[in-house]
N, C-alpha and C positions, 0 to 999 in steps of 0.2 A: 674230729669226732668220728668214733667206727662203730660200727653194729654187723656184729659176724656171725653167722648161722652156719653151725656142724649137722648134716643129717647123715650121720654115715650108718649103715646098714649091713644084714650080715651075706646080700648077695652081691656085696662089694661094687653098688650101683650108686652110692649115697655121691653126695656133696656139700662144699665150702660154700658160702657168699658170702663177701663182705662190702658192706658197704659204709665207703670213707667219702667223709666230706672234709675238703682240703681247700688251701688257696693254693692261685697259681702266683707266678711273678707278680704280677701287678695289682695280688691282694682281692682277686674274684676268685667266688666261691664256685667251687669243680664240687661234682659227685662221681666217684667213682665205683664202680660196682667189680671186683676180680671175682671169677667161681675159678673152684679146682673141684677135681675129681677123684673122689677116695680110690685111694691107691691100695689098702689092703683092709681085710678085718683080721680081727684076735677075737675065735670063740671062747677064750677063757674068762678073757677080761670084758666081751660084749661090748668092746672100742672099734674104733675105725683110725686107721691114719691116711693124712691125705699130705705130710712135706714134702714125702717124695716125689710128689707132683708138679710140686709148685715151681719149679723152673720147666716144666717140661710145657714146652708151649700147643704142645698136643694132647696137653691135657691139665693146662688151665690157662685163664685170658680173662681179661680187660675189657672193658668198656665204658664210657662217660657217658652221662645221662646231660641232657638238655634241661634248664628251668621249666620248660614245658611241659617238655617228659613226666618230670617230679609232679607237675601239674596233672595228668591225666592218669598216672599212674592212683593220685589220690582222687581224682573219681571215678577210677572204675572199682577203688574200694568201698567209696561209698553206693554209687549205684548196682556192683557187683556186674558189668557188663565187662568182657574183656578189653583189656588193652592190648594191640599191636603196633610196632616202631621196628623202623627197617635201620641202618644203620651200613653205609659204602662206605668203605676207602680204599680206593684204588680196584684191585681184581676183587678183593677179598666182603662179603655179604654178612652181617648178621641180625638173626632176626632175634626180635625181643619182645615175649608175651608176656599177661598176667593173667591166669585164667581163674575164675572163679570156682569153687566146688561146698560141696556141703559134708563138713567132717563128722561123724558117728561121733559120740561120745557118751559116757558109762559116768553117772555118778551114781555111788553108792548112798542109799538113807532108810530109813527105819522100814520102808515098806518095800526097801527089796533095790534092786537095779534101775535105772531109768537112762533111756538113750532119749538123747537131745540130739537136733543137727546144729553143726553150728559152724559158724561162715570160715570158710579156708580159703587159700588164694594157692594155686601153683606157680610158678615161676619157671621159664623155659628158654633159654638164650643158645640159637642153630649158629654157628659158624659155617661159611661155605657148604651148607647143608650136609656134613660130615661131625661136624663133633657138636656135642648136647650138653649142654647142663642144665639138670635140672632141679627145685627146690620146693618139697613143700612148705607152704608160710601156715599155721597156726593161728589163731584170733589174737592173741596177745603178742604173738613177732608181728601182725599187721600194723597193730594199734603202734609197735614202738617203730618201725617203719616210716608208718605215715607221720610223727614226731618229725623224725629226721628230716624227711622229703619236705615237712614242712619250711623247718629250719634252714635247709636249702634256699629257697626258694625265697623267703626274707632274705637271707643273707645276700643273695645275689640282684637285691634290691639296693639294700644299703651301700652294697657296692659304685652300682650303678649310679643311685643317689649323689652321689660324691661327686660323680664326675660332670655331670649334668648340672648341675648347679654353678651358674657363675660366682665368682668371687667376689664377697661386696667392697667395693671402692671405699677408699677412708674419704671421708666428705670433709672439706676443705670449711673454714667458716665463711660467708660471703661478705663480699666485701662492701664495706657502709661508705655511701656517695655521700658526702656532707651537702652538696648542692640539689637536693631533691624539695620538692616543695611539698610542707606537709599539709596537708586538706584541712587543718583545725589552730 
């Protein structure tokens, strides 16, 4: 199951994220998150392209989120407080926020223009404090977001579930003493 977000822009600063929920071998549920970084715009068509990116590992990459992660990532959408997750392996550092913001919006009705704020989240993933991806999320990419991250998160129960659970034993019928004395 994948949920992908294009923000590509016309000062060729946008970005990809996707985020894929997968199993591994052994049938546990992974999230993975890949960003790329738009690689060019077309002013005629008002598009961005970002494939040619997408091998270049200087400018796009990978990361797995943790059950937990999925976990605080969905309340800092509900209480709107950032979240930060560091992420090591080996030399290599990356960091992973959610920041909250309040987006301007314009809807048009009979008595003219009206601006609402309304809840947005950024997205910011630092590699060895050299390369950035970053993404803004909208009210409605959050809501189907946090869907997924839910989804996650059971699923990596169910998993779990299975394994922890002993297997019940076939129960044998017992076996009738004919020498027993009965009380009546």
């Amino acid at each position: 199951m994948k949920f992908t977000i294009y923000k590509p822009n016309s000062k060729n600063t946008g970005a990809a994220f996707s985020f894929d929920l997968t199993k591994d071998k052994k049938d546990n549920a992974i999230m993975y998150v890949s960003m790329i970084q738009q690689h060019s715009w077309n002013d005629q068509t008002k598009s961005g392209s970002f494939k040619e990116n997408a091998k270049n590992s200087e400018k796009s990459g990978t990361i797995k989120l943790s059950p937990n992660e999925a976990g605080e990532i969905l309340s800092s959408f509900k209480t709107r407080i950032p979240f930060l997750a560091f992420h090591r392996r080996g030399e290599d550092t990356t960091i992973i926020k959610f920041t909250p913001w309040d987006k301007k919006k314009k809807i048009k009705n009979l008595d003219g223009d009206q601006w609402y704020d309304t809840p947005a989240f950024g997205i910011s993933v630092t590699r060895n404090s050299s390369q950035t991806f970053k993404l803004p999320l909208e009210a409605g990419e959050t809501e189907v977001l946090s869907e997924l991250l839910k989804k996650y998160i059971l699923e990596s129960f169910v998993v779990n579930d299975s394994y922890s659970k002993p297997q019940p034993k076939k129960e044998e019928p017992p076996e009738v003493d004919e020498d027993f004395d009965v009380p009546f």
